[in-house]
C-alpha positions in Angstrom: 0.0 0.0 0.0 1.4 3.4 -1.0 2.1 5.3 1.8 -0.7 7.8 3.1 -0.1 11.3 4.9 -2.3 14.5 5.7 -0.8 17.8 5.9 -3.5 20.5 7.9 -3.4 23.6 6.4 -4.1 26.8 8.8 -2.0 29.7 8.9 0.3 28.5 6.0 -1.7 28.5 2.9 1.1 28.1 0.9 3.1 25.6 -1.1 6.8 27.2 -0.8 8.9 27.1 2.5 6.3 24.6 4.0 8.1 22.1 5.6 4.9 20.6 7.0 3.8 20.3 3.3 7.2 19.1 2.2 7.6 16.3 5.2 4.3 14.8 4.2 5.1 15.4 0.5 8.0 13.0 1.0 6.3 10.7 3.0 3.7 9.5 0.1 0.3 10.5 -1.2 -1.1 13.6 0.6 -4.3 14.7 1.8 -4.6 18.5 1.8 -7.4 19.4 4.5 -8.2 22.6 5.1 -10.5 22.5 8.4 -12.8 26.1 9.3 -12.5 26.1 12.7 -16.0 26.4 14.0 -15.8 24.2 17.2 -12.9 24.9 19.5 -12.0 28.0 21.4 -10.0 29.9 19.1 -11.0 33.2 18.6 -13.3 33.7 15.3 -12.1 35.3 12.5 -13.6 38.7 11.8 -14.7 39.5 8.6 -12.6 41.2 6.9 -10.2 38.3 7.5 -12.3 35.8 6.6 -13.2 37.6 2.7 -9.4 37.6 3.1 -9.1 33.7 3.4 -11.9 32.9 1.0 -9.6 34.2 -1.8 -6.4 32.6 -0.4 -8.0 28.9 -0.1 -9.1 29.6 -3.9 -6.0 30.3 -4.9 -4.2 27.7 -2.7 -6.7 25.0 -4.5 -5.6 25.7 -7.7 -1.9 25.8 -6.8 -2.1 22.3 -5.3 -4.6 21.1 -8.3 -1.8 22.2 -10.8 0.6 20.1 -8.7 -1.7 16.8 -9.2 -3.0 17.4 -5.5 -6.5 18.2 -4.4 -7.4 20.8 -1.5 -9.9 19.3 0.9 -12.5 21.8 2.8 -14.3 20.8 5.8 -16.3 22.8 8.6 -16.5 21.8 12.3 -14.4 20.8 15.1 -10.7 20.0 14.1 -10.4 18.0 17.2 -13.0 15.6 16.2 -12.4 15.9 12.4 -9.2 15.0 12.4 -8.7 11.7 13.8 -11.8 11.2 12.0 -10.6 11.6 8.9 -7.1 10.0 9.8 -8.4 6.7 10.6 -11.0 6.8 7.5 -8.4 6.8 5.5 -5.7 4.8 7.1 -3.3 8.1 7.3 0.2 7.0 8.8 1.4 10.9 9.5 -0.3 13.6 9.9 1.9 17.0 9.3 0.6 20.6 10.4 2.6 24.2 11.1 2.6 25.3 14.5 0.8 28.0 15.8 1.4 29.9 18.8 -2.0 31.1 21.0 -2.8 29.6 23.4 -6.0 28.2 21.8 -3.7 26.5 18.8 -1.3 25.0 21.5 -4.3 23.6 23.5 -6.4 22.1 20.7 -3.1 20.8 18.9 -2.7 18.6 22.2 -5.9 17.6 22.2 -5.5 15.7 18.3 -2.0 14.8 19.1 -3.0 12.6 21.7 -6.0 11.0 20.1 -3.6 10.6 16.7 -0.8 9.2 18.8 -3.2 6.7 20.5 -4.6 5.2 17.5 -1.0 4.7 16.3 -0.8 8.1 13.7 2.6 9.9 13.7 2.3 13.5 14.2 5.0 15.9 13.3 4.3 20.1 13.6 6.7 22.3 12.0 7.7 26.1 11.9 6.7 28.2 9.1 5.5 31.3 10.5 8.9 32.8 12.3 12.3 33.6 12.2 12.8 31.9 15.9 10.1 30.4 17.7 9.6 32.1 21.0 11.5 29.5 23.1 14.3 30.0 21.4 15.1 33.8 22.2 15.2 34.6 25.8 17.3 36.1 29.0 20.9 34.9 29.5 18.8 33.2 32.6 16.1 31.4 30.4 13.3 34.0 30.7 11.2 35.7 28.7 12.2 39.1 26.7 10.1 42.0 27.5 11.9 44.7 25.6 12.1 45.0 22.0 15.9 46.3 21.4 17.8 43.4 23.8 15.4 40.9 22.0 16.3 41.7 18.4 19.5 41.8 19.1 19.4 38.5 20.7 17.3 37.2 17.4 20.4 38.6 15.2 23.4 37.1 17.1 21.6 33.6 16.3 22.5 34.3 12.9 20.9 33.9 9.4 17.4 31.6 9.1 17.7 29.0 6.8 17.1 29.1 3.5 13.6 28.6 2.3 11.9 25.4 1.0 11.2 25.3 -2.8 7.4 24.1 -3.4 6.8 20.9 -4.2 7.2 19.5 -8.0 4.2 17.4 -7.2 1.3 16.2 -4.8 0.2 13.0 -4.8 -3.2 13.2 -4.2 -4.4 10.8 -1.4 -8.3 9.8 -2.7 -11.1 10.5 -0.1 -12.5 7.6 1.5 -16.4 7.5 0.8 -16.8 6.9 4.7 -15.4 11.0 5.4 -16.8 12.6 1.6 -20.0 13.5 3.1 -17.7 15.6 5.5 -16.5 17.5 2.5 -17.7 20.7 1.1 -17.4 23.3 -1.5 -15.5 26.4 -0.8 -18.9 28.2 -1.5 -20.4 26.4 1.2 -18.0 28.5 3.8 -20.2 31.9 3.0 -17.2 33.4 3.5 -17.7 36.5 1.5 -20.3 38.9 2.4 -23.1 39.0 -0.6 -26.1 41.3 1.6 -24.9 44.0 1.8 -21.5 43.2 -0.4 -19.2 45.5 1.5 -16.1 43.9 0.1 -15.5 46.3 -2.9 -13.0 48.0 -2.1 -10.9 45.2 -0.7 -11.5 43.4 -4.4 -10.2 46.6 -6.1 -6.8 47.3 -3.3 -5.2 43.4 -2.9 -4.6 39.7 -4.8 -4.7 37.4 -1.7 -2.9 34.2 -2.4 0.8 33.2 -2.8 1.6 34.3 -5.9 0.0 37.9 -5.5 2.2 37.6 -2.0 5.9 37.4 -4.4 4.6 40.1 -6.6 4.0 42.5 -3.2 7.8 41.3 -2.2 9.0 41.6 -5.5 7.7 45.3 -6.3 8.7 46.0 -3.0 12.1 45.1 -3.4 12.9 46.6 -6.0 11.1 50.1 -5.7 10.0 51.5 -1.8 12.4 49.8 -0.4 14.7 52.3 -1.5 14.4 55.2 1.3 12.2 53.2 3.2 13.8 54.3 6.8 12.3 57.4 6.0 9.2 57.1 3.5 7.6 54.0 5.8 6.1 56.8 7.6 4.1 58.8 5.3 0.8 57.6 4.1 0.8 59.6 1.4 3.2 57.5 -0.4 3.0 54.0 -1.4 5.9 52.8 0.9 5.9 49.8 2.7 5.4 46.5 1.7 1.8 45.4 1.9 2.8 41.9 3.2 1.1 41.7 6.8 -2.2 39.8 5.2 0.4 37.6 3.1 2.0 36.9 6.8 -0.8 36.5 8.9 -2.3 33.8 6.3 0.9 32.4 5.5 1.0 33.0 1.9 4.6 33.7 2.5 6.8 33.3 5.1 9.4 35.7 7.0 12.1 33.2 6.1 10.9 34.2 2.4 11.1 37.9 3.3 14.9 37.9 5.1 16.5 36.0 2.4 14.9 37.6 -1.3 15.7 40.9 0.8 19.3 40.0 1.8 19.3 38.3 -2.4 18.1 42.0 -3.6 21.0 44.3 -1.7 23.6 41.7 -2.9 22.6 41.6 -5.9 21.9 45.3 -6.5 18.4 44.5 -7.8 17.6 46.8 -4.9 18.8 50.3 -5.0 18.0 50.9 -1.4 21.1 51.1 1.3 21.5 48.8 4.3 19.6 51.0 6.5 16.6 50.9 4.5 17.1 47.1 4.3 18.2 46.8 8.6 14.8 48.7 9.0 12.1 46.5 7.0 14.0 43.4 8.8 13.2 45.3 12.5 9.8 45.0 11.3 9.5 41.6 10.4 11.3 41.6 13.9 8.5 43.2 16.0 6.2 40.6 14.6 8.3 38.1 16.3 8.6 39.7 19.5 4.6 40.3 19.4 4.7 36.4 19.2 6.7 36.2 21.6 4.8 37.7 23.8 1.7 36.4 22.8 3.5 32.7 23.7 4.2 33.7 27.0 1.1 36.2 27.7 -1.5 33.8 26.5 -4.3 36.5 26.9 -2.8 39.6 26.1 -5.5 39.9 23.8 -7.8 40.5 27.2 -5.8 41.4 29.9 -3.3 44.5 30.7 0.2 42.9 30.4 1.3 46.0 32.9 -1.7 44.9 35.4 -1.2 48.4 36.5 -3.4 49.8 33.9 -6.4 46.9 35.4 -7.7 50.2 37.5 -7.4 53.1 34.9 -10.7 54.6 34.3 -11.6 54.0 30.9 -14.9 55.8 29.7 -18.0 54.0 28.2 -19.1 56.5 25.1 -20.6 54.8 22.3 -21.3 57.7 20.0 -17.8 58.5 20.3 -16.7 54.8 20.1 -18.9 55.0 16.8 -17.9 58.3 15.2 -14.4 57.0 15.6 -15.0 53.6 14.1 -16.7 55.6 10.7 -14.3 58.1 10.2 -16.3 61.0 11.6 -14.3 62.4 14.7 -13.1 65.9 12.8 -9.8 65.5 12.6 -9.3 64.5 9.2 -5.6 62.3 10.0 -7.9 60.2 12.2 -10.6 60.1 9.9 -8.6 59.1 6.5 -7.1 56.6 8.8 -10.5 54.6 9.5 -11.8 55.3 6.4 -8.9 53.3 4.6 -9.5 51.1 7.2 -13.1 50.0 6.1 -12.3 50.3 2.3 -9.4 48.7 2.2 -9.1 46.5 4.8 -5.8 48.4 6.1 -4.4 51.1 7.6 -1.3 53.0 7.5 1.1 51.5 10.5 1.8 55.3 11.3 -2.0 56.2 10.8 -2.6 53.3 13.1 -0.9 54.6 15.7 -2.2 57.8 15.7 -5.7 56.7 15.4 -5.2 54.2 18.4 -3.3 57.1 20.5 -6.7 58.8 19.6 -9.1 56.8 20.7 -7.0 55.5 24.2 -5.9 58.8 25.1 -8.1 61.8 23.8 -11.1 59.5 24.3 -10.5 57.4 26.5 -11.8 54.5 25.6 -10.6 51.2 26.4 -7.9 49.5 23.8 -9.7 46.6 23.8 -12.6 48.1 22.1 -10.2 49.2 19.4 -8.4 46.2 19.0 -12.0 44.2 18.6 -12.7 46.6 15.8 -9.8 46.0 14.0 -9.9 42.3 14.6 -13.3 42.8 12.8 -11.6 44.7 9.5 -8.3 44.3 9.3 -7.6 41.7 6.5 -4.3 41.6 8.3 -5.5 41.0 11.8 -3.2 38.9 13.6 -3.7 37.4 17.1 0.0 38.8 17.8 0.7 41.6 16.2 -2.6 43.1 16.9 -2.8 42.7 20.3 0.8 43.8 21.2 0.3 46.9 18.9 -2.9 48.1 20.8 -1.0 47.6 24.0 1.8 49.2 22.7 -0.2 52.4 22.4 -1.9 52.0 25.4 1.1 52.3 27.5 0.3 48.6 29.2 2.0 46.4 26.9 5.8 45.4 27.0 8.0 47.7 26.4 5.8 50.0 25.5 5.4 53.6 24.4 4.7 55.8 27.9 0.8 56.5 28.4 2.0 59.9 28.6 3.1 60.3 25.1 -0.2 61.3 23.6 0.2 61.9 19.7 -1.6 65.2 18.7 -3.2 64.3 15.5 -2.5 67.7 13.7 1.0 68.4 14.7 1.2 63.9 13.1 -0.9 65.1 10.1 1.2 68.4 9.4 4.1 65.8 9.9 3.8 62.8 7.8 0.8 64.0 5.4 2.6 67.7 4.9 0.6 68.5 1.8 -2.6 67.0 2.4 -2.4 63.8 0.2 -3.6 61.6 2.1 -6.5 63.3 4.4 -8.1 64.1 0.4 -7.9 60.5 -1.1 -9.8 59.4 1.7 -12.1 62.7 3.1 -12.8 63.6 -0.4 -15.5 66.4 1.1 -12.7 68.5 2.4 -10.1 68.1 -0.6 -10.7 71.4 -1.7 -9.2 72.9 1.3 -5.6 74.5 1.0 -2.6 72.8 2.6 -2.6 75.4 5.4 -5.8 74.0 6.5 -6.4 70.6 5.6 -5.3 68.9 9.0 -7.4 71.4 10.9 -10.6 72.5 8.7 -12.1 74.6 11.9 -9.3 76.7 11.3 -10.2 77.9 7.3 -12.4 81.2 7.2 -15.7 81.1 6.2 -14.3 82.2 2.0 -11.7 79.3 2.3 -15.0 76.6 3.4 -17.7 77.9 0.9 -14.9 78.1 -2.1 -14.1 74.3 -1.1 -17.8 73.7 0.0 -17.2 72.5 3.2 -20.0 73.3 6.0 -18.5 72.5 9.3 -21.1 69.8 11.4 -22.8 69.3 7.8 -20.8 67.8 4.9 -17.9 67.8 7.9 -18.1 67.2 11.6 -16.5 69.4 13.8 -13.8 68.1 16.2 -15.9 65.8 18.8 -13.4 66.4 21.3 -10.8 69.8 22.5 -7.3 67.9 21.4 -6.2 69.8 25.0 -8.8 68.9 26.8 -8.5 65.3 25.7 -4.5 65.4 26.6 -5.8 66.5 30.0 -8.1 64.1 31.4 -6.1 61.6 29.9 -2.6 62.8 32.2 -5.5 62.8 34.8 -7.1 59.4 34.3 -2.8 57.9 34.4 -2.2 60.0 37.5 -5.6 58.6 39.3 -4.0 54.9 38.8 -0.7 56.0 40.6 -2.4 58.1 43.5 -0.7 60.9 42.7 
């Protein structure tokens, strides 16, 4: 009997730099099963994400299909469908790529031992990071809790390997007719929204899948790279990379990323310098630390890692919670910001942390209500780098930015959006405003608004909060949690 594997397919919808894939490639005829979680205690993807995934399972289909391979689609419990499925079909090893929450680590137990008792080899794999977050701690063993001293210790481990090539072939593993009822269409998921089809705009801005994933690198590489130190920070360029949906599905991998990046300088396919290239590598660096933590902070998605911030007095304000959330807050920075957001299904990183720093500090409103709306439309929300970002702003996460630092979101705007560019792709009602104005509209005589037919609390909201009032009760709230 030909030898039978299944490789699980999660959070590494890919065929390249899979060793998961590879191992049970080599082993014999595979089984690709794709499982939507729908029965353990993970956390459900929101839906931008899941419009996101629809597209990448289509296109991961088709990759394995020109391969000789077929991608299998269930719905349910993995725990249960899994052995399931491995005994139907008299599966000797089941391969999947690890994950790192502490729902992942908990249900991947639970099928190891059920797989390992009826006599299934199970073998996990890394795909998704540089290091896993064992592997980088104190000189004493412990966890890192600052950024710098951890990516240093990441670098002095040296190089990651090289990646994988794809696989020249699948064997396809046939479906035994006790498990096909178990089966469905990708249709069947519902993925997409059809009423109301809000999904537009993220059709029009990104190609999920792997291939669209190289082209991002590729383009990248050899165009914003170049002065990226700098340009990364204005969102009025195109200039960063576009990879953190690629990442947080696994349509390519950071091993991917370090090496065609380190391939580009060398070669000179890249005109960027080695700063530019040392500074999109930190990035793919703070993704690992954010995992990191997330490994060792298993619900820093709900809890204050700083447990100081447990008694700060957050405010309850739902039509400020929801004027921020659509874009409608009157300062136009902020409002491009979540406006891209719900388009696009992204956002700016600098824009990001200025809208957080808004809603935490000048409206202070819990960070967990703004992380659970981006979980919601973010195509690139990630149960890591989410989580430690919002923290990050919030002044509770690991080594994080000081509550105290309260970005103004003019002085940011006048900053990294100098001529307006931005603020008028995305607040197309105030683009007729002059540069001198566009980051602060209240400011613009009454000529400057009826030439660019802007009428303040009409076509435009005024400012729902003083910018120095906000600063103040926010110092306020921080002092109240110190008894000072």
């Amino acid at each position: 009997m030909t030898a039978r594997s299944l490789h699980w397919f999660r959070d590494d919808l890919r065929l390249a730099d899979n060793p998961a894939l590879a191992a049970a490639v080599a082993h014999g005829a595979v089984l690709c099963l794709y499982v939507f979680d729908e029965g353990s205690s993970r956390r459900q993807l929101g839906g931008a994400s899941r419009w996101w995934l629809a597209r990448s399972l289509k296109s991961l289909a088709a990759s394995i299909q020109a391969r000789g391979g077929e991608l299998v689609i269930m719905r349910g419990d993995p725990a249960d469908i899994l052995p399931r499925v491995a005994e139907a079909a008299d599966i000797a090893l089941v391969t999947w790529s690890r994950r790192y929450d502490a729902g992942s680590i908990a249900l991947d137990s639970a099928i190891k031992t059920k797989l390992v008792a009826a006599a299934t080899k199970v073998e996990s794999f890394n795909a998704s990071l540089l290091n896993e977050p064992w592997q980088v701690t104190t000189k004493t063993g412990d966890p890192m809790k600052v950024f710098t001293p951890y990516w240093r210790a990441a670098r002095e481990r040296g190089d990651p390997p090289a990646p994988l090539p794809a696989p020249v072939r699948i064997e396809a593993l046939k479906l035994p007719a006790a498990v096909q009822a178990m089966t469905m269409s990708l249709g069947d998921l519902a993925l997409e929204p059809s009423e109301p089809d809000w999904a537009g705009g993220l059709r029009d801005a990104w190609t999920p899948g792997e291939d669209g994933a190289a082209a991002r690198l590729h383009d990248f590489l050899t165009g914003q790279l170049d002065g990226y130190g700098e340009g990364r920070n204005r969102p009025d360029y195109v200039s960063t990379s576009r990879l953190s949906p690629s990442l947080r599905f696994g349509e390519i991998g950071p091993r991917q990323i370090w090496h065609a990046t380190r391939s580009a300088i060398e070669s000179g396919k890249a005109q960027a310098g080695a700063g530019d290239a040392e500074k999109f590598l930190s990035e793919i660096g703070w993704r690992e630390f954010s995992y990191h933590l997330l490994f060792y902070n298993p619900d820093l998605a709900t809890k204050n890692y700083n447990r100081r911030f447990d008694v700060f007095p957050w405010r309850q304000d739902d039509v400020a919670l929801s004027a921020w959330q659509r874009g409608r807050t009157g300062y136009p920075i902020v409002d491009a910001g979540l406006r891209e957001l719900w388009t696009m299904g992204w956002m700016h990183n600098r824009v990001r942390m200025i809208v957080a720093s808004f809603l935490i500090k000048h409206l202070l409103i819990d960070w967990r209500q703004g992380e659970a709306w981006f979980w919601d439309t973010l195509v690139d929300a990630d149960p890591a780098n989410n989580t430690a970002s919002w923290q990050w702003v919030a002044g509770s996460g690991a080594d994080a930015a000081p509550y105290y630092r309260i970005f103004n979101p003019v002085t940011q705007g006048l900053k990294f959006d100098p001529k307006g560019g931005y603020v008028r792709r995305w607040i197309p009602e105030i683009a007729g405003l002059d540069d001198s104005v566009i980051h602060e509209p209240w400011k613009a005589d009454a000529s400057s608004l009826r030439r660019a037919g802007v009428v303040l609390g009409d076509t435009y909201p005024r400012p729902i909060v003083d910018l120095d009032v906000g600063r103040k009760r926010a110092l306020e709230a921080l002092a109240s949690t110190r008894g000072d």
